[in-house]
Residue frames relative to the residue before (quaternion, step in Angstrom):
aa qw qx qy qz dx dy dz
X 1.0000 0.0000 0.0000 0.0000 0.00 0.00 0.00
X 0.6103 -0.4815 0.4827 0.4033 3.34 -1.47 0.80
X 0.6409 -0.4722 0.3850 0.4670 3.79 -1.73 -0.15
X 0.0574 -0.6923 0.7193 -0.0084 3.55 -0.93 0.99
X 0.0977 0.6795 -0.7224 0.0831 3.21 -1.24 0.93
X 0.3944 -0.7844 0.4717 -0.0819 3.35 -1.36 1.19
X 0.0640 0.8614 -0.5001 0.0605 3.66 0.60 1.36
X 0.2712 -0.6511 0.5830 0.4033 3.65 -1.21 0.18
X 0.4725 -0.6777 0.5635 0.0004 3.47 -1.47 1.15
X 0.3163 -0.5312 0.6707 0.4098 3.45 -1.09 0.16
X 0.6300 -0.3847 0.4711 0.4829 3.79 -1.58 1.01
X 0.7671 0.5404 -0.2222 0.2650 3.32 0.09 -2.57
X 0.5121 0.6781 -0.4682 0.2422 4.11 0.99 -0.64
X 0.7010 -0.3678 0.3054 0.5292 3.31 -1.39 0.28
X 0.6576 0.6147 -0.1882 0.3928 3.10 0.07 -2.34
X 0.8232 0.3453 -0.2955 0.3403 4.08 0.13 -0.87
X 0.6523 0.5195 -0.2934 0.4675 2.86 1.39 -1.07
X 0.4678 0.4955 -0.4973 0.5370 4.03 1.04 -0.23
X 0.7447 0.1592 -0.3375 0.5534 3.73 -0.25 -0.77
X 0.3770 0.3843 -0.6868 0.4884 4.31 -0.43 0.54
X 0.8303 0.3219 -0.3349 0.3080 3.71 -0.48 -1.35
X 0.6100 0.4973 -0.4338 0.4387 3.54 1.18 -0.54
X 0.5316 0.4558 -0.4874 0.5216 3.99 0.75 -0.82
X 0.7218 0.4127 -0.4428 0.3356 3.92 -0.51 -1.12
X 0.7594 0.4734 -0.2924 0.3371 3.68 0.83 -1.05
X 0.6024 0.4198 -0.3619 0.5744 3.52 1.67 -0.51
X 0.5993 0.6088 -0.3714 0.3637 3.68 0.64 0.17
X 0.5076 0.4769 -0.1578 0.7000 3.53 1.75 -1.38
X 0.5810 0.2321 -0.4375 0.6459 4.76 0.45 0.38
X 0.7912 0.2995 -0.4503 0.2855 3.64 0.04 0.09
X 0.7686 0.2599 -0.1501 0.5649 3.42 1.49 -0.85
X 0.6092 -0.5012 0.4851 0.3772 3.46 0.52 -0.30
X 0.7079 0.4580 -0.3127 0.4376 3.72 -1.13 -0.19
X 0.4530 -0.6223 0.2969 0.5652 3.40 -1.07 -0.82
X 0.7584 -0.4700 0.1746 0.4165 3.39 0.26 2.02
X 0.8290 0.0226 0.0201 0.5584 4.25 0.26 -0.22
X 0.0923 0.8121 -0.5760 0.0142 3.83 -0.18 0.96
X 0.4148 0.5969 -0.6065 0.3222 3.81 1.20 0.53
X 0.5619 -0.6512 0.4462 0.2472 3.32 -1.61 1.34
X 0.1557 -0.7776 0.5978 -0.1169 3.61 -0.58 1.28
X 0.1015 0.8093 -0.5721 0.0859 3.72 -0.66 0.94
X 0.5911 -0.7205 0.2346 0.2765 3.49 -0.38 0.88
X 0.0995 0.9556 -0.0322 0.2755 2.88 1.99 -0.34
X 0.6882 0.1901 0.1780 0.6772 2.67 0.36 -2.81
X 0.6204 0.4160 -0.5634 0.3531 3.83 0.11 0.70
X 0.5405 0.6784 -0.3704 0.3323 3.67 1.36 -0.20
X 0.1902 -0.6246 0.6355 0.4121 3.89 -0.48 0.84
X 0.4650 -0.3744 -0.6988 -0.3941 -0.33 -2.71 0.36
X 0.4644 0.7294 -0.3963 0.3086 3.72 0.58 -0.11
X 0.8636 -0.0875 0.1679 0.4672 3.29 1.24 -0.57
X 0.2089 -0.6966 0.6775 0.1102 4.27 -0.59 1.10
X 0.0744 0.5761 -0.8109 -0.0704 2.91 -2.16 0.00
X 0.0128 0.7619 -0.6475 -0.0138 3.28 -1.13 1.78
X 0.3889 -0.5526 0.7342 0.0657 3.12 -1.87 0.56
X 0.2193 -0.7172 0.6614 0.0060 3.38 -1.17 1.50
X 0.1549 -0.7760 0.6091 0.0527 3.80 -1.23 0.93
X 0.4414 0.7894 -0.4143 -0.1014 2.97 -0.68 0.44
X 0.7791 0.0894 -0.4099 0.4657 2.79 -0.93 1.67
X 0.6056 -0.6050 0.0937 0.5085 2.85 1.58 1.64
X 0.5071 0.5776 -0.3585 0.5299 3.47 0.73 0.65
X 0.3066 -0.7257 0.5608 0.2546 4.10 -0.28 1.62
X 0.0824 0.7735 -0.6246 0.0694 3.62 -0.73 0.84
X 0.7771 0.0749 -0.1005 0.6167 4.22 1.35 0.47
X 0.0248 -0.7341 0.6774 -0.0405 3.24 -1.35 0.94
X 0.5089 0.6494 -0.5501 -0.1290 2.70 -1.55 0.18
X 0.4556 -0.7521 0.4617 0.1162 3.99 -1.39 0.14
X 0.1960 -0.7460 0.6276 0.1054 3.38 -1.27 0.12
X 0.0721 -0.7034 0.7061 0.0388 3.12 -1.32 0.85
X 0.6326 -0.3688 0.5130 0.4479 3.47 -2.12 0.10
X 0.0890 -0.6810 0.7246 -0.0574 2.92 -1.63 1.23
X 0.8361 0.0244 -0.1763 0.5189 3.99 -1.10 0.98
X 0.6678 -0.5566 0.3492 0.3497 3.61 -1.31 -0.40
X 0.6333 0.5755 -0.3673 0.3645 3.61 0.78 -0.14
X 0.7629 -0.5216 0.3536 0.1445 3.24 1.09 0.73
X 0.8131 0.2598 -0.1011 0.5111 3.60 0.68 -1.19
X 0.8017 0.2537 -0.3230 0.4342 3.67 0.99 0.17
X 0.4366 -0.6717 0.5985 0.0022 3.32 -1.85 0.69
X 0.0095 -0.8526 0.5221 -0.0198 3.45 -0.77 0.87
X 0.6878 -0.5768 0.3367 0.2844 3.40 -0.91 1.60
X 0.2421 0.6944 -0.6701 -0.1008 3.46 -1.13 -0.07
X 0.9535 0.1155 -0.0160 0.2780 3.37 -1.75 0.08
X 0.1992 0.7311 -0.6166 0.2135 3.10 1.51 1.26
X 0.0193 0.8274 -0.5446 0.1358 3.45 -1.26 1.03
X 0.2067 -0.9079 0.3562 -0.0781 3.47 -0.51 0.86
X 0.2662 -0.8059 0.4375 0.2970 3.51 0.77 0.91
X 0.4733 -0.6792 0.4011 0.3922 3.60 -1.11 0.96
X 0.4871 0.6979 -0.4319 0.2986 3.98 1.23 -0.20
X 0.7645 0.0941 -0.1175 0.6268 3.46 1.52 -0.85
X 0.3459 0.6152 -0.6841 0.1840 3.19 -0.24 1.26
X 0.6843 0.5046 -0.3727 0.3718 3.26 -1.24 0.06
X 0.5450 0.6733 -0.1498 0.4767 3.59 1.84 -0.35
X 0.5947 -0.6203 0.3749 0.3479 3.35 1.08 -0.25
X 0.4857 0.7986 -0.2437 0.2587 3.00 1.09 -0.66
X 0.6395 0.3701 -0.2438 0.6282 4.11 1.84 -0.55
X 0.5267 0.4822 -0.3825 0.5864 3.23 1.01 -0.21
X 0.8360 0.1799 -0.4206 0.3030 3.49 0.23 -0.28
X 0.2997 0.7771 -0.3262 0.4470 3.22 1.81 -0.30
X 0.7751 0.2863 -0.1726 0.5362 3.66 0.56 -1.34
X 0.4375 0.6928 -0.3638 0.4431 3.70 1.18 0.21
X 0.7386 0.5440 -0.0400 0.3960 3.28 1.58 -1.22
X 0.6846 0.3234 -0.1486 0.6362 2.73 1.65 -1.02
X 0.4295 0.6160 -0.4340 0.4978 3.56 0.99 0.66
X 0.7001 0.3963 -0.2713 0.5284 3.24 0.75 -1.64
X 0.5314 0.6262 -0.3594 0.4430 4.22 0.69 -1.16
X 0.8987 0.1270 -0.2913 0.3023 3.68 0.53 -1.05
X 0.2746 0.7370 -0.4742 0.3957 3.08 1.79 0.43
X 0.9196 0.2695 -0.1860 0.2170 3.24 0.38 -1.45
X 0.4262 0.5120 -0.4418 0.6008 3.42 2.18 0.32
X 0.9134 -0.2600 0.2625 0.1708 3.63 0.46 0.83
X 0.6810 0.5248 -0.0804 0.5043 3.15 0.92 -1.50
X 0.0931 -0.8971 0.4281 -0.0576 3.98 -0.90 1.51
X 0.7674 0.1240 -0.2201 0.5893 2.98 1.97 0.82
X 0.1929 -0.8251 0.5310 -0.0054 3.35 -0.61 1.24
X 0.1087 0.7387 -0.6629 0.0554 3.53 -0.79 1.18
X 0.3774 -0.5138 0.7703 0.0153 3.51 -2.30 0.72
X 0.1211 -0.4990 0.8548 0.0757 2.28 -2.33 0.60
X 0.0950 0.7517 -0.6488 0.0701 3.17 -1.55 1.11
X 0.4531 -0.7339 0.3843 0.3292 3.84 -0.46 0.61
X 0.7942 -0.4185 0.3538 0.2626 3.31 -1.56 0.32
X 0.7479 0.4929 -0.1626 0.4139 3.24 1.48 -0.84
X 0.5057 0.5788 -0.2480 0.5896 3.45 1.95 0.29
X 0.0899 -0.8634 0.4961 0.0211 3.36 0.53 0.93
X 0.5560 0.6947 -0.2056 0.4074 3.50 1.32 -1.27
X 0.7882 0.4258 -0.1068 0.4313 2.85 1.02 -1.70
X 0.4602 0.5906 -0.3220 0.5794 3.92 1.64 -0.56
X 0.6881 0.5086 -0.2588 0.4482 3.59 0.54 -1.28
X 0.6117 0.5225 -0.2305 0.5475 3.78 1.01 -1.14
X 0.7144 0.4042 -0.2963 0.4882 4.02 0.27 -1.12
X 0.6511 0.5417 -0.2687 0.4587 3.57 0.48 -1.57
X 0.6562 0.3682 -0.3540 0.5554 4.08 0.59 -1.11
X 0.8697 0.2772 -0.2512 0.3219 3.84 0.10 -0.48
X 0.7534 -0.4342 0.0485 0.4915 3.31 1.23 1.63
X 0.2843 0.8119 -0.4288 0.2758 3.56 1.27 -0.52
X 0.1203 -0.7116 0.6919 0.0205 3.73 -0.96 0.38
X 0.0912 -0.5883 0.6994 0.3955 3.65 -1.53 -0.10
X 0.5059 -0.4994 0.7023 -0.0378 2.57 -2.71 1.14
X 0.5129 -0.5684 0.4677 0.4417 3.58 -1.03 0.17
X 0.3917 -0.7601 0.3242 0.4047 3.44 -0.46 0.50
X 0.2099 -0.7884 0.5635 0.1295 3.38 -1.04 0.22
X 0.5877 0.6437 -0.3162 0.3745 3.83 -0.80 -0.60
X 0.8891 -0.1387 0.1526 0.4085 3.43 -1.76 -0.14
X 0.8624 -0.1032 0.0731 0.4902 3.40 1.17 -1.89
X 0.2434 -0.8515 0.4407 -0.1463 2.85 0.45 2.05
X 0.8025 0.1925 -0.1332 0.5489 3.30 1.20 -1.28
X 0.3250 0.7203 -0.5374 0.2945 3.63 1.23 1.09
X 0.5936 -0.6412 0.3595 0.3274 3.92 -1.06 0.29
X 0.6413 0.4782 -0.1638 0.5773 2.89 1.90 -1.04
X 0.6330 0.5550 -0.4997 0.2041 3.78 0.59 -0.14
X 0.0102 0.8485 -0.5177 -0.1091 3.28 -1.33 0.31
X 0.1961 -0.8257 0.5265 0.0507 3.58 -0.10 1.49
X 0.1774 -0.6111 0.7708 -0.0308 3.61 -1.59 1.15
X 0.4050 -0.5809 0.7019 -0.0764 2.88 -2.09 0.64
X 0.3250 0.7013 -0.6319 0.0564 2.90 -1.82 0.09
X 0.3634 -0.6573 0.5877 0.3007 3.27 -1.38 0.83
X 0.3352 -0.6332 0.6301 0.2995 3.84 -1.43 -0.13
């Protein structure tokens, strides 16, 4: 692979917020709407409570994603807006992306990280499920959607 290098970002930065609008807009061709309507504030990406990374490669933002505190105990974290431009997929590049935000909530503490992602992301199921992922009852924004599907994992 070309050089890929993996920085945490403010959410709110130029560079994230281009890939945010690209996740919501490939989300809104798979479901309709504007593609993700769970309330997100930059906020919760700020440690220790929360990262947002931003993948380059070959100095060019081309994946993102982040984790925030999720429930009350303190010890878990939950994925958001992991996203891959379609120019570099197939490259490794979410895999290493989700490598990051593993290692991020490991080291703010945090010993389990779960998502919600929809039926209509096959890529993405395939990606979680190969890197130890489990489903969980679902929980979150769209717990009582048809299409949601929530995973897990310990670290």
């Amino acid at each position: 692979m070309s050089d890929l290098e993996i920085r945490d970002e403010p959410y709110d930065s130029p560079a994230a917020q281009r890939l945010v609008a690209a996740t919501l807009a490939d989300l809104a061709v798979r479901y309709g709407g504007s593609g993700d309507e769970t309330p997100v504030s930059p906020a919760e990406f700020e440690p220790p409570n929360g990262t947002f990374l931003v993948a380059y490669l070959d100095g060019e933002p081309v994946g993102c994603a982040g984790w925030r505190a999720h429930g009350d105990t303190g010890d878990v974290a939950e994925l958001k807006r992991m996203y891959v431009s379609p120019a570099a997929r197939g490259r490794g590049v979410a895999r290493a992306v989700l490598a990051g935000v593993e290692e991020s909530v490991r080291r703010h503490g945090r010993r389990r990280l779960v998502l919600e992602c929809g039926d209509r992301q096959p890529e993405a199921v395939a990606l979680y499920q190969s890197s130890g992922f489990e489903r969980i009852p679902d929980f979150g924004y769209y717990r009582d959607s048809p299409n949601v599907l929530s995973f897990g994992r310990w670290l």
